[in-house]
C-alpha positions in Angstrom: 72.9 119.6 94.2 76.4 118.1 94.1 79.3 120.0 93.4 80.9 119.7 90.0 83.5 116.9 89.2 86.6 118.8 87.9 89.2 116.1 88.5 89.8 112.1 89.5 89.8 113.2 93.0 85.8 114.4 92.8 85.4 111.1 91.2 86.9 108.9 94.0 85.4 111.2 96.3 82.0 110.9 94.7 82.2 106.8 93.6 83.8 105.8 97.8 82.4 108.7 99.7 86.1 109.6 101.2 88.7 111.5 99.9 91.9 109.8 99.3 95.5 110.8 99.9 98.9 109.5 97.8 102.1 109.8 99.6 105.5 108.6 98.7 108.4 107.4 100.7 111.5 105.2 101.0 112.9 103.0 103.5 116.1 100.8 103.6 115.9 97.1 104.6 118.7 95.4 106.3 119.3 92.4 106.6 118.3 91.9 109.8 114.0 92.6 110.5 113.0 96.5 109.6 109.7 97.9 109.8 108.8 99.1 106.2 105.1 100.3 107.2 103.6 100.5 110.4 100.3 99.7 111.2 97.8 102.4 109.6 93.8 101.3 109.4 93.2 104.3 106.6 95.8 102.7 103.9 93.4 101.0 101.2 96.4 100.3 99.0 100.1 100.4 98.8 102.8 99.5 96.0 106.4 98.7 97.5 109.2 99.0 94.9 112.9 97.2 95.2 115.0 100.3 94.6 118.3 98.0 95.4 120.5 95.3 94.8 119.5 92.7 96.7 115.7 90.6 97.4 113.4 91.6 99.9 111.3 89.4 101.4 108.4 89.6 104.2 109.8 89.2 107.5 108.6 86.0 109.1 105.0 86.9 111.3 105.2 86.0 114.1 109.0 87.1 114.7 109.3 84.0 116.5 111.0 82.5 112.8 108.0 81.3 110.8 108.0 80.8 106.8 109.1 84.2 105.1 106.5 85.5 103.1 106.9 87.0 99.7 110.3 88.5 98.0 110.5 91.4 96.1 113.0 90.8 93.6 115.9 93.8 93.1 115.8 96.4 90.3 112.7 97.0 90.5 111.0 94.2 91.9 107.3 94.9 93.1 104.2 93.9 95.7 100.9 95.6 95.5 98.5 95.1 97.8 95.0 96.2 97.5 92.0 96.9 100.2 89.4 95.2 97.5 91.4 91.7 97.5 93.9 91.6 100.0 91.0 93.0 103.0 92.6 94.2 106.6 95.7 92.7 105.3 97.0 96.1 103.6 96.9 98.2 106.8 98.8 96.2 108.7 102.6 96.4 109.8 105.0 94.8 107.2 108.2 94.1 108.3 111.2 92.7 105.5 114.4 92.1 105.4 116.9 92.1 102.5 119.1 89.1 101.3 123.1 89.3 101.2 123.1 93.2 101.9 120.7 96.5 102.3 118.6 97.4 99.6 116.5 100.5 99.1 112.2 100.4 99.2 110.2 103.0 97.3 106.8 102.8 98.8 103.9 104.4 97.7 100.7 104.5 99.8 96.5 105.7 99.2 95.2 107.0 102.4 91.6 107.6 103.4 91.6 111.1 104.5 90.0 112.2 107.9 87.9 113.7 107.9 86.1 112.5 104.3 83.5 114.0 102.2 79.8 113.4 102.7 78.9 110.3 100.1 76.7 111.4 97.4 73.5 109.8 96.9 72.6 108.1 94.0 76.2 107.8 92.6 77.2 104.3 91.9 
């Protein structure tokens, strides 16, 4: 018999299989290339926020000066990336930098945790 759901974490639990983990951080961008996440294969989803004054954008991949990628505007200027649409692409590094001076990135993350649950038959 499976154990009881008492919360939305026994749901996700229940619906993926894994348990999931939220964290929360912040990182400032220069305006030269900064690492804003490094490379983490459990991260299924991940929101950035613009905290500061000035754009963000997506570093150019490879470093070698391709087309920038997208901007978060300031003042609360957002990305979200999700595993569902945006695949491999959300665990991967994502470097920025910031336009005319350093701005401030709230970043939140959901993590698979490792271990995870068993999955739970016959739940869809």
């Amino acid at each position: 018999m499976a154990a009881p759901v008492r919360n939305v974490r026994d749901l996700l639990a229940r619906r993926w299989g894994v348990s999931f983990t939220a964290r929360e951080s912040f990182v400032s961008v220069a305006t030269s290339r900064t690492t804003v996440l490094n490379q983490n294969p459990t991260r299924v989803a991940v929101l950035l926020v613009n905290d500061g004054a000035f754009q963000v954008m997506r570093a150019p991949t490879p470093a070698d000066g391709g087309p920038a990628g997208p901007r978060i505007d300031p003042a609360g200027g957002s990305l979200f990336l999700w595993w569902e649409e945006d695949g491999e692409l959300v665990g991967q590094q994502f470097d920025a930098l910031a336009v005319g001076g350093a701005s401030l990135v709230r970043i939140y993350e959901v993590l698979i945790e490792s271990p995870g649950p068993q999955a739970t038959a016959g739940v869809p």
